[in-house]
C-alpha positions as a Markdown table, in Angstrom:
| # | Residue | x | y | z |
|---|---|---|---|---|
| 1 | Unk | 0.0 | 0.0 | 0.0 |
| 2 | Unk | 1.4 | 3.7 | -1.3 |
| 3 | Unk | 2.5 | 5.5 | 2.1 |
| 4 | Unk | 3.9 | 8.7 | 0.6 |
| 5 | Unk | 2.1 | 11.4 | 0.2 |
| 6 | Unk | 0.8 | 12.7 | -3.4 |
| 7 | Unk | 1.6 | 16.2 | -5.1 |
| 8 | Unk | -1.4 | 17.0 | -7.6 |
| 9 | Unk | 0.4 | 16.4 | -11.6 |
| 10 | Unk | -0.1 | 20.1 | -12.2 |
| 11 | Unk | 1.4 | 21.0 | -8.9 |
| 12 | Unk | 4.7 | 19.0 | -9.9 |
| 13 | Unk | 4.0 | 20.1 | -13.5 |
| 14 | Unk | 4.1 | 23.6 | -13.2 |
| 15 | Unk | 6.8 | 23.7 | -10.5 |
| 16 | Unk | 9.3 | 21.3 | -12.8 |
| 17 | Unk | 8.6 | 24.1 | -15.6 |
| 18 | Unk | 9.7 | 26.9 | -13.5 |
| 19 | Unk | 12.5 | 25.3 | -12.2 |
| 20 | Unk | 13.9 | 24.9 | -15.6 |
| 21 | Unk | 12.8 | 28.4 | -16.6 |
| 22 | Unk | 15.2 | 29.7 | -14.0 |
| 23 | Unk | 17.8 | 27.7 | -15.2 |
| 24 | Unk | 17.2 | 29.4 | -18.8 |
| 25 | Unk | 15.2 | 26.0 | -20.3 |
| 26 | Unk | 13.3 | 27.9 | -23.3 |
| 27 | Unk | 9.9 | 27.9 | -21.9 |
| 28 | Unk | 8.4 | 25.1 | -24.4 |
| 29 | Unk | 11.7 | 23.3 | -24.0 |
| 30 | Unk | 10.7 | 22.9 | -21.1 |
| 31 | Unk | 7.5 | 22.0 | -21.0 |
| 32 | Unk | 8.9 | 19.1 | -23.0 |
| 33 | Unk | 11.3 | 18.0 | -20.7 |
| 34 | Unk | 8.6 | 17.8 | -17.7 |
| 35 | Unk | 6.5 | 16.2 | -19.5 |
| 36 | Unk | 8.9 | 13.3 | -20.0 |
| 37 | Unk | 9.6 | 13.2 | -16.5 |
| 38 | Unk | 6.2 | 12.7 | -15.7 |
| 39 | Unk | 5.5 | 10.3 | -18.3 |
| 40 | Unk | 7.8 | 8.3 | -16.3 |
| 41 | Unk | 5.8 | 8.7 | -12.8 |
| 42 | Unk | 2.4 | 8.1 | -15.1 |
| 43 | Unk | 4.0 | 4.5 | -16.0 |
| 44 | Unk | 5.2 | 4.1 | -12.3 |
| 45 | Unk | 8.6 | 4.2 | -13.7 |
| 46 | Unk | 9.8 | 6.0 | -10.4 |
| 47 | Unk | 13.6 | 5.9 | -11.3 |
| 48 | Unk | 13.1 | 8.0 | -14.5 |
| 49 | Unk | 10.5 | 10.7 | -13.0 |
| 50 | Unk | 10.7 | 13.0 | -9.9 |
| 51 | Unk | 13.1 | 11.1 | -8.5 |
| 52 | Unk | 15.8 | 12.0 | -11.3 |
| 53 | Unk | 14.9 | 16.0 | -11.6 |
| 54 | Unk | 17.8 | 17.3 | -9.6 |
| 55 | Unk | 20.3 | 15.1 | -9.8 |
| 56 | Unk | 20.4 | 14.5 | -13.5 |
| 57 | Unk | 19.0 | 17.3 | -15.2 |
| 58 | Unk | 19.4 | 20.8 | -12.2 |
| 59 | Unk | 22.9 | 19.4 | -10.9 |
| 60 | Unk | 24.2 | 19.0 | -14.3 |
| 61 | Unk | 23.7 | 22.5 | -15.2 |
| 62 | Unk | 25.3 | 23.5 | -12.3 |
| 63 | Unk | 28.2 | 21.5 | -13.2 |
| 64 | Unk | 28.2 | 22.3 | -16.5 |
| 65 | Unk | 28.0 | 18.9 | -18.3 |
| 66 | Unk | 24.4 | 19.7 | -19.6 |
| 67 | Unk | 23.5 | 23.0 | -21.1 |
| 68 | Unk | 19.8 | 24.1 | -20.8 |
| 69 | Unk | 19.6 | 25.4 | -24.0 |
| 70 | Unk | 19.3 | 23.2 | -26.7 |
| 71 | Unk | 21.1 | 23.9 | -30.0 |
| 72 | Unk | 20.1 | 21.2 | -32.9 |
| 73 | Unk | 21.8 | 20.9 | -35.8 |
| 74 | Unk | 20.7 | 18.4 | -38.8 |
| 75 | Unk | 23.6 | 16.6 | -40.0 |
| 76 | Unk | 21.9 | 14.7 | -43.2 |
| 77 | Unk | 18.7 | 14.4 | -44.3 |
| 78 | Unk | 17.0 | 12.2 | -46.8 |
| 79 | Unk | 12.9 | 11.6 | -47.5 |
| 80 | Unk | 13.4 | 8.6 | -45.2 |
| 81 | Unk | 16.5 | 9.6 | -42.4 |
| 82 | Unk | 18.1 | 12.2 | -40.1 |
| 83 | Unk | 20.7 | 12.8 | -38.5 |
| 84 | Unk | 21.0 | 15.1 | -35.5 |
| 85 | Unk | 24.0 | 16.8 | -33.3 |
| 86 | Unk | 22.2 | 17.9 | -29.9 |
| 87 | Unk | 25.3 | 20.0 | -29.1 |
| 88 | Unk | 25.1 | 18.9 | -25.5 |
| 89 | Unk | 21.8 | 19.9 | -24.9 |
| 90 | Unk | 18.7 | 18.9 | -23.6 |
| 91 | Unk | 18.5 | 15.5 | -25.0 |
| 92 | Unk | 14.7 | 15.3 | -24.4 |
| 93 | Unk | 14.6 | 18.5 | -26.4 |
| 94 | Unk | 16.5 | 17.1 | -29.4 |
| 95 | Unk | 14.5 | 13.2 | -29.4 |
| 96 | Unk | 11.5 | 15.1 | -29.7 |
| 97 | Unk | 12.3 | 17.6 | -32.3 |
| 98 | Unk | 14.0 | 13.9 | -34.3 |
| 99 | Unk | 10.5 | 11.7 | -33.3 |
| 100 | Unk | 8.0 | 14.5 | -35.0 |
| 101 | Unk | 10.2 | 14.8 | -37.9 |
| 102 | Unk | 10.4 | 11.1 | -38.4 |
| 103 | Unk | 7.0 | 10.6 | -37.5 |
| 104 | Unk | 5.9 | 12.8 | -40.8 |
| 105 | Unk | 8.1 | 11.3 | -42.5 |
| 106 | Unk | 6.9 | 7.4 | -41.9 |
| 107 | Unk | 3.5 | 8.6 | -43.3 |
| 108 | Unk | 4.9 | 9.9 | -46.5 |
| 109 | Unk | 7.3 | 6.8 | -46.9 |
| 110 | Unk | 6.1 | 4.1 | -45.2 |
| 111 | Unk | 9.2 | 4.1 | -42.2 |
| 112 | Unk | 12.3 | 6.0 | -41.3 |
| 113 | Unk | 14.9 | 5.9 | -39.1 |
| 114 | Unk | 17.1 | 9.0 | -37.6 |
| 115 | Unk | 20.3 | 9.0 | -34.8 |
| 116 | Unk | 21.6 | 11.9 | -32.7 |
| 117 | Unk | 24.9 | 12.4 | -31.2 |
| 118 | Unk | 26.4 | 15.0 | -28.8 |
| 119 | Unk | 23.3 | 14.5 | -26.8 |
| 120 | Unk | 22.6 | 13.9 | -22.9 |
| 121 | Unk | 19.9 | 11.8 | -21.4 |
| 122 | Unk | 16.7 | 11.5 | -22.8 |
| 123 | Unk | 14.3 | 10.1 | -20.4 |
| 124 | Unk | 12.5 | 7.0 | -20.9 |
| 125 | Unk | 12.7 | 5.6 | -24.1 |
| 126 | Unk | 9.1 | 4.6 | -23.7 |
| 127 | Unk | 8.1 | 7.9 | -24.1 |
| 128 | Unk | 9.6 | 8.2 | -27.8 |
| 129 | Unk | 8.9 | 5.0 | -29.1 |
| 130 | Unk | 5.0 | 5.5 | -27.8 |
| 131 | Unk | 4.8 | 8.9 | -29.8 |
| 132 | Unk | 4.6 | 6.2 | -32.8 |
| 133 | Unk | 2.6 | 4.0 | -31.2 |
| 134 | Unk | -0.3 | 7.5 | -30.6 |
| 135 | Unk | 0.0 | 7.4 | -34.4 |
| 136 | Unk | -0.5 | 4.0 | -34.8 |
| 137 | Unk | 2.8 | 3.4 | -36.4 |
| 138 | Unk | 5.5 | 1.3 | -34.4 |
| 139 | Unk | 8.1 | 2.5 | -32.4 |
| 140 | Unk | 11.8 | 1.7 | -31.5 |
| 141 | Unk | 14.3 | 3.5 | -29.9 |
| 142 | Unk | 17.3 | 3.0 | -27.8 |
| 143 | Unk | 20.4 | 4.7 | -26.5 |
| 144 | Unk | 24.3 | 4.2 | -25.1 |
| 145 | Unk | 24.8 | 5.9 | -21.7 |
| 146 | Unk | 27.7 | 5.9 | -19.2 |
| 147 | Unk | 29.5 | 2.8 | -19.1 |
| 148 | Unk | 28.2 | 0.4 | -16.2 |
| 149 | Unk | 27.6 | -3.3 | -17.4 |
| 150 | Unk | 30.4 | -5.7 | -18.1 |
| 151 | Unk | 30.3 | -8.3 | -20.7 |
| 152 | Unk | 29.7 | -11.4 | -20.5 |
| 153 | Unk | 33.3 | -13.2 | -18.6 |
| 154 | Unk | 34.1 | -9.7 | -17.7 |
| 155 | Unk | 34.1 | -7.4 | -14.6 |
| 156 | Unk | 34.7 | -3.8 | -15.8 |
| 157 | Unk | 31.6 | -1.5 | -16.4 |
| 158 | Unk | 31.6 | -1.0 | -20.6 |
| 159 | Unk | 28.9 | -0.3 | -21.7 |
| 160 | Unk | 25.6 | 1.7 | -20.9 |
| 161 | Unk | 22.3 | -0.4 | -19.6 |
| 162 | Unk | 21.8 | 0.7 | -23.0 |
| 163 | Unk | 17.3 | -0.1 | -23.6 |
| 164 | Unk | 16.2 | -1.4 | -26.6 |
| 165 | Unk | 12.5 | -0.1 | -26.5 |
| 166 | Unk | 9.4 | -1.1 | -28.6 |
| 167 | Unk | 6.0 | 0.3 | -28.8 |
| 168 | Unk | 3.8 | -1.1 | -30.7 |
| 169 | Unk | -0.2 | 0.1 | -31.2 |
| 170 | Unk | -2.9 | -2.4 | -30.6 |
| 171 | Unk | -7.1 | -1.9 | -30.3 |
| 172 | Unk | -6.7 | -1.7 | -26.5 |
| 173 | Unk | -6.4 | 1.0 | -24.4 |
| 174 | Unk | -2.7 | 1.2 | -24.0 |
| 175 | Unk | 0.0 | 0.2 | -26.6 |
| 176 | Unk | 2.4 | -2.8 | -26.4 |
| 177 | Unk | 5.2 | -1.9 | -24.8 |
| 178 | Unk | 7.9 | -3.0 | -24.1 |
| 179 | Unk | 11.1 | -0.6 | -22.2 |
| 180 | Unk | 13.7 | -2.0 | -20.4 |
| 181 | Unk | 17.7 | -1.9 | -19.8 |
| 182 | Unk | 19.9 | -4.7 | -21.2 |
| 183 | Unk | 21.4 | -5.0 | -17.6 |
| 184 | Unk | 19.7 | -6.8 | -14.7 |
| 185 | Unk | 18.8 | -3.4 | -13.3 |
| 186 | Unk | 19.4 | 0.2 | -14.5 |
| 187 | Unk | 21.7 | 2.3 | -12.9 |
| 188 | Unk | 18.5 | 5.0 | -12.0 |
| 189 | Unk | 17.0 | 1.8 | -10.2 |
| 190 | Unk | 19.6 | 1.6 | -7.9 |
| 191 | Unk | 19.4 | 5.4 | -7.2 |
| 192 | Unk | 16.2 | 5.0 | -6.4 |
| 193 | Unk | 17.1 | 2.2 | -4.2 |
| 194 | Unk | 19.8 | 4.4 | -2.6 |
| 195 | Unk | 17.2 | 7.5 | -1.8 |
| 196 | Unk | 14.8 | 4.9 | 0.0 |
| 197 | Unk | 17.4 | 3.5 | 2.2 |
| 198 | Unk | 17.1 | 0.0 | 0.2 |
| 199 | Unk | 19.6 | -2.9 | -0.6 |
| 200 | Unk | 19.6 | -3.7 | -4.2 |
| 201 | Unk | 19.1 | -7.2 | -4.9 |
| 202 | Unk | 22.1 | -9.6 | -5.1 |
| 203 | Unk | 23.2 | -11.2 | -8.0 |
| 204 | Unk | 22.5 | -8.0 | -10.4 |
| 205 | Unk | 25.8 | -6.2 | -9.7 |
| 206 | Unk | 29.7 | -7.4 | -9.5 |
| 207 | Unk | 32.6 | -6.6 | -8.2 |
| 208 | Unk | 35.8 | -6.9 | -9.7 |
| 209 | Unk | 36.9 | -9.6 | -7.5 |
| 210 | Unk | 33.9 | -11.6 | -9.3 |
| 211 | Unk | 31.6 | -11.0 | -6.0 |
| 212 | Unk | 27.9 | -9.8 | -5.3 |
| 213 | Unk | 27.7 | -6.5 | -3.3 |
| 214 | Unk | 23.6 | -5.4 | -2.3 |
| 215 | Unk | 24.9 | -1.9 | -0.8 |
| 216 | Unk | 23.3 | 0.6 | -2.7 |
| 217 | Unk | 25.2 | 3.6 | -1.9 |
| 218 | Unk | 28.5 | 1.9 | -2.0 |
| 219 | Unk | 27.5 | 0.5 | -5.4 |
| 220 | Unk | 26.3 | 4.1 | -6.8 |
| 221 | Unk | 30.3 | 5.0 | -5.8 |
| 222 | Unk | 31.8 | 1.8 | -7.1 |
| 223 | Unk | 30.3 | 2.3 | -10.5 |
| 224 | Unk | 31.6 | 5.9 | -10.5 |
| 225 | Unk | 35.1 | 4.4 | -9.6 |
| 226 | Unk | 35.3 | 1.6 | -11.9 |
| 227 | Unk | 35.4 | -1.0 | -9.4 |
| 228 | Unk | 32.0 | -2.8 | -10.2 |
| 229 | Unk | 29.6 | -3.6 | -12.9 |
| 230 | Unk | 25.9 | -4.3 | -13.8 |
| 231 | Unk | 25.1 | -7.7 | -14.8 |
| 232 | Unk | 23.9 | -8.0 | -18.3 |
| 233 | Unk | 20.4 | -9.1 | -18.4 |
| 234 | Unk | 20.2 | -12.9 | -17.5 |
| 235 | Unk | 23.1 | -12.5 | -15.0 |
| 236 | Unk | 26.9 | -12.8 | -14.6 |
| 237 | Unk | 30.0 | -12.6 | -14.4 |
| 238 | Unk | 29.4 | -16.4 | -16.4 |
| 239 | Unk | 27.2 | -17.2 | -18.9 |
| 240 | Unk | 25.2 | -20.0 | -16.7 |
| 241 | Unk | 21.9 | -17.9 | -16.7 |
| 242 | Unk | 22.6 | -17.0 | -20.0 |
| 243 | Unk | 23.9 | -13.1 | -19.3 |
| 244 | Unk | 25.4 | -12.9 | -23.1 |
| 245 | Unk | 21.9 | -12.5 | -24.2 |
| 246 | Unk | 22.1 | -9.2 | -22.6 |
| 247 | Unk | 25.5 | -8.7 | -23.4 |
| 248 | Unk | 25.0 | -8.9 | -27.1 |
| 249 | Unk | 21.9 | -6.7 | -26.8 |
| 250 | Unk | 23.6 | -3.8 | -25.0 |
| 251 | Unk | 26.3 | -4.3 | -27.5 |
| 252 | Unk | 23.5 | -3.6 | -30.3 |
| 253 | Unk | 22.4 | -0.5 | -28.9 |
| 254 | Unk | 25.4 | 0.8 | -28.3 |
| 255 | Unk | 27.2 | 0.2 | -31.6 |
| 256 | Unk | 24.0 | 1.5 | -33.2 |
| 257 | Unk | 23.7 | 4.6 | -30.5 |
| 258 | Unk | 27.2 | 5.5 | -32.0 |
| 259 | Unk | 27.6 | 4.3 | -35.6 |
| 260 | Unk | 24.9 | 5.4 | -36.8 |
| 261 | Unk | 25.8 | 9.3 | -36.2 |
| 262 | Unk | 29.6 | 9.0 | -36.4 |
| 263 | Unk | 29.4 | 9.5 | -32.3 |
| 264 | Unk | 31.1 | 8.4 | -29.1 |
| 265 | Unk | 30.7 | 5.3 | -27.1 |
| 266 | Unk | 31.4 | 3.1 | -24.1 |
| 267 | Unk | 34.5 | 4.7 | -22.2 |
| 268 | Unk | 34.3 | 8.3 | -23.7 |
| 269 | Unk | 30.7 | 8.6 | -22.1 |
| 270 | Unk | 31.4 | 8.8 | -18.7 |
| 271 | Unk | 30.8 | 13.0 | -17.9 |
| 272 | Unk | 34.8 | 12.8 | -16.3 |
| 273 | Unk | 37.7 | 13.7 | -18.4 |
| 274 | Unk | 41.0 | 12.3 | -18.0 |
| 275 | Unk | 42.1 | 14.5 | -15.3 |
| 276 | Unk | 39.1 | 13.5 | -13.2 |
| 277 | Unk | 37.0 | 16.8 | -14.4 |
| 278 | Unk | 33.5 | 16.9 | -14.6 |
| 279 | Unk | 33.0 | 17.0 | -18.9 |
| 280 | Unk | 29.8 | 16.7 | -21.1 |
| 281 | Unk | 28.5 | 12.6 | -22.0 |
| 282 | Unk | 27.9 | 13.1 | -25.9 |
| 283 | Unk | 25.3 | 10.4 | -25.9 |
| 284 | Unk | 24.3 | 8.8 | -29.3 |
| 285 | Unk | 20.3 | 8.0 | -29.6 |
| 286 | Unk | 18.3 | 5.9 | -32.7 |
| 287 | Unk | 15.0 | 6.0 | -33.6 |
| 288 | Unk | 12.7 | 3.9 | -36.3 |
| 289 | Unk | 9.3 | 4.1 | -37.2 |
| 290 | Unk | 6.9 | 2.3 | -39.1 |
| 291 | Unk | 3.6 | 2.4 | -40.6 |
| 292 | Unk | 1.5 | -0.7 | -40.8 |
| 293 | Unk | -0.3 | 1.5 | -43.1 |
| 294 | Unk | 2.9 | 1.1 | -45.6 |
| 295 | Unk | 2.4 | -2.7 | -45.1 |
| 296 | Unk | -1.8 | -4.7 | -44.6 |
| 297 | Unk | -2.5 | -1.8 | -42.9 |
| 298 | Unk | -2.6 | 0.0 | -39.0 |
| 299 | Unk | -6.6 | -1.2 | -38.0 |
| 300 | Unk | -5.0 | -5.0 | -38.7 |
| 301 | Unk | -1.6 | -4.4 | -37.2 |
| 302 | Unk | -4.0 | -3.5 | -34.1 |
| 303 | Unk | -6.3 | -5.9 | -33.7 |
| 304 | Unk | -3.8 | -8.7 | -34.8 |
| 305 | Unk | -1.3 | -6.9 | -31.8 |
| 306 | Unk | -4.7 | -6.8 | -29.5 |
| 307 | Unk | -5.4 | -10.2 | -30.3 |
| 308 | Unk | -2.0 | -11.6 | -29.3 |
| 309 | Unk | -1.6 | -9.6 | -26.2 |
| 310 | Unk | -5.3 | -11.3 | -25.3 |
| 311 | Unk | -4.4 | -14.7 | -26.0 |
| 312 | Unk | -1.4 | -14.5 | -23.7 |
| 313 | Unk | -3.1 | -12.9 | -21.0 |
| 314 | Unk | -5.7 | -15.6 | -21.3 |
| 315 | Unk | -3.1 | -18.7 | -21.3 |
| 316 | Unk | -2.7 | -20.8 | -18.8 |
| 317 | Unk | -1.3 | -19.3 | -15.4 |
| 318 | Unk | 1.4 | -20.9 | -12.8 |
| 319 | Unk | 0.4 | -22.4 | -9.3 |
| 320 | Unk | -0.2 | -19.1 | -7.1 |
| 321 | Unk | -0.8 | -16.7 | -9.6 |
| 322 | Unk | -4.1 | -15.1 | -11.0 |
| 323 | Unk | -3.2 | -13.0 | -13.8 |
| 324 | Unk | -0.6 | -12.8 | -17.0 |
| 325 | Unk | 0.4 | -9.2 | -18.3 |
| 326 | Unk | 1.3 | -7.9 | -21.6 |
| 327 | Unk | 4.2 | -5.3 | -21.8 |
| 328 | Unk | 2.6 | -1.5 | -21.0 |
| 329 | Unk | -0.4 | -3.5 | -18.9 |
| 330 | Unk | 1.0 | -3.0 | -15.6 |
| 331 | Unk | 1.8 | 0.8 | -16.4 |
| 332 | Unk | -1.6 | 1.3 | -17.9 |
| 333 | Unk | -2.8 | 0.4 | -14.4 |
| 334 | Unk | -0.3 | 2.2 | -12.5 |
| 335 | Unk | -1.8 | 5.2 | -14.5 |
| 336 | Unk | -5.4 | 4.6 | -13.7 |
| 337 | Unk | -4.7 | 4.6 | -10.0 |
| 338 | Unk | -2.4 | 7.7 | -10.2 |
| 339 | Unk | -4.2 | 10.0 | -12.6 |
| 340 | Unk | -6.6 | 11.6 | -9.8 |
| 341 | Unk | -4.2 | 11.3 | -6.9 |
| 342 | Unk | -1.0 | 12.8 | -8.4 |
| 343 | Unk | 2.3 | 11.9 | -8.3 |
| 344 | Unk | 3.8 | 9.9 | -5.0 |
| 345 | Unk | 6.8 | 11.8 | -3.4 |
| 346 | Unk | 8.9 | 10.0 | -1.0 |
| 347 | Unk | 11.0 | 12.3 | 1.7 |
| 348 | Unk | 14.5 | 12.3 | -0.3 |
| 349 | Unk | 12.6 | 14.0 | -3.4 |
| 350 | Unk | 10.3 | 16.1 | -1.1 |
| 351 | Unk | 13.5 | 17.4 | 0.0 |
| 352 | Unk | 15.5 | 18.3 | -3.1 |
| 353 | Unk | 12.1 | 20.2 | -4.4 |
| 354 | Unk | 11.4 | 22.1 | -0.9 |
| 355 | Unk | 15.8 | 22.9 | -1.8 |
| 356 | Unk | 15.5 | 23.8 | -5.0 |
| 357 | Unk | 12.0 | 25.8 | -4.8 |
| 358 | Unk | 13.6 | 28.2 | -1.5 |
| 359 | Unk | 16.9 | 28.8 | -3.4 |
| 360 | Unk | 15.1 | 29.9 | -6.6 |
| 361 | Unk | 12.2 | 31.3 | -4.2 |
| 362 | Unk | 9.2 | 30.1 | -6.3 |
| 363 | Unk | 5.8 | 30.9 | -5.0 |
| 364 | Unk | 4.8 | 27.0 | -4.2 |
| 365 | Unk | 4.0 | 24.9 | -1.4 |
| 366 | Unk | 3.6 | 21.3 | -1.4 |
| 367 | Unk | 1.3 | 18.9 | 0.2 |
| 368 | Unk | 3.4 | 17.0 | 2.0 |
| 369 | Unk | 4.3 | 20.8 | 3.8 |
| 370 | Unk | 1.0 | 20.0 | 5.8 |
């Protein structure tokens, strides 16, 4: 049962909006950018929404590895592709200026596909992939990040947790979809793990001595330091539970994050130069989309997609369990209890906005206040 108290969506809304204002976010920049942040709390994605605001996006400004105004430039352009430089800006700003181009153009050609280097992070990947799936066209995006998951026999942090992300429309209510790293558990997951006071689970993160390690905090610093890694999905540092799965994945999206717009990758991503200074990430996105229109057509793509998700959810369950879900299902629901109660703040976020809204000394004052 949800303990922490709720802030209304407009409340947190409005507020992220100024914040980014004062920062000097261009006003619909950043609308944009809270919007994608709240996407995130809407899906019950927690390590993606709120809980991310300051450290990755208001801190980085401060340091000066993220720069709030966004300066796009188009690289190459064809009927069917782009290619974007972000120029170290808002890397929200830049997918969604790339996913409305591509979107147009998917309905004049049938699909297209567009990267971005020089960018930062861009929120859940969800977010861009589902602005095909409103269109009813198909989504897919992914994106490199700072290294943190070894490969598969290895210990050192290479490579980002790097999603591979999917939406996909169907005649239900919510699209399939499907968003989720290529590493046991994201590196915002265990941040979030870290602000609750929480031990992340064993097994998803190794040492270099080949060892399991559950402290949150002291993982957060080992993966700054080098000195541990994220599994790849299915597990490591051996391939018993099959851990080169995700290996090979990550190693997908990271080769297309980079190759595809000429830009950086693995070890030249982590935001510290050589000398140990604070630097900029230049992270490489990708982004396809298709219309079913451009194939039998987007009203069968649905309802064959709608019929699928169905039949699975109507298969036969395991001893103990009641219900099967279809990828976007749970975070449909998560929405439909959230949407009239707001969005659920626990104290280590109440107290970054109460710190950020006195030192900018914004007119707001939040329900958990009393």
């Amino acid at each position: 049962m949800e303990t922490r108290p709720y802030v209304a969506w407009d409340v947190i809304n409005n507020f992220m909006i100024d914040v980014f204002k004062a920062y000097n976010v261009p006003e619909e920049d950043a609308r944009i950018c809270a919007d994608v942040l709240l996407e995130a709390d809407r899906r019950g994605i927690e390590s993606h929404g709120c809980n991310r605001f300051k450290p990755i996006y208001i801190d980085r400004f401060e340091k000066g590895t993220l720069l709030p105004r966004t300066k796009i430039d188009i690289l190459k352009e064809t009927p069917t592709t782009l290619v974007l430089d972000a120029n170290n800006g808002m890397g929200m700003v830049a997918s969604h200026f790339m996913m409305t181009k591509l979107i147009e153009k998917a309905k004049k050609n049938g699909m297209a596909g567009g990267a971005i280097k020089n960018s930062t992070h861009y929120g859940i990947a969800g977010y861009w992939s589902g602005m095909a799936a409103k269109e009813g066209m198909i989504g897919l995006t992914g994106t490199n990040a700072r290294p943190s998951i070894a490969p598969t026999f290895g210990v050192e942090n290479m490579m980002g947790t790097n999603p591979l992300t999917f939406s996909l429309p169907t005649d239900e209510e919510f699209p399939f979809c499907i968003d989720c790293a290529t590493s046991t558990v994201q590196r915002g997951k265990i941040e979030y793990y870290a602000r609750e006071g929480k031990e992340t689970p064993a097994g998803m993160v190794v040492t270099h001595d080949g060892g399991s390690i559950t402290d949150s905090e002291k993982i957060l610093q080992m993966l700054v330091d080098g000195t541990a890694a994220l599994a790849p999905l299915g597990g490591g540092p051996g391939d018993e539970m099959c851990g080169y799965k995700g290996y090979g994945y990550a190693a997908v999206v990271e080769i297309l994050s980079a190759a595809l717009a000429g830009g950086q990758f693995m070890k030249a991503l982590t935001g510290v130069s050589p000398d140990g200074k604070p630097q900029m990430y230049h992270l490489g996105h990708f982004f396809f989309v298709v219309d079913p229109d451009a194939f039998m057509g987007r009203e069968i793509f649905k309802k064959t997609a709608g019929d699928i998700c169905r039949a699975l959810r109507a298969s036969t369950k395991a001893p103990g369990y009641d219900r099967i879900y279809t990828a976007g299902e749970k975070e449909y629901l998560t929405w439909l209890d959230r949407k009239d109660k707001g969005v659920p703040i626990g104290k280590a976020v109440q107290e970054e906005l109460i710190t950020l809204r006195d030192k900018l000394k914004l007119d707001y004052k939040f329900s958990f206040e009393g």
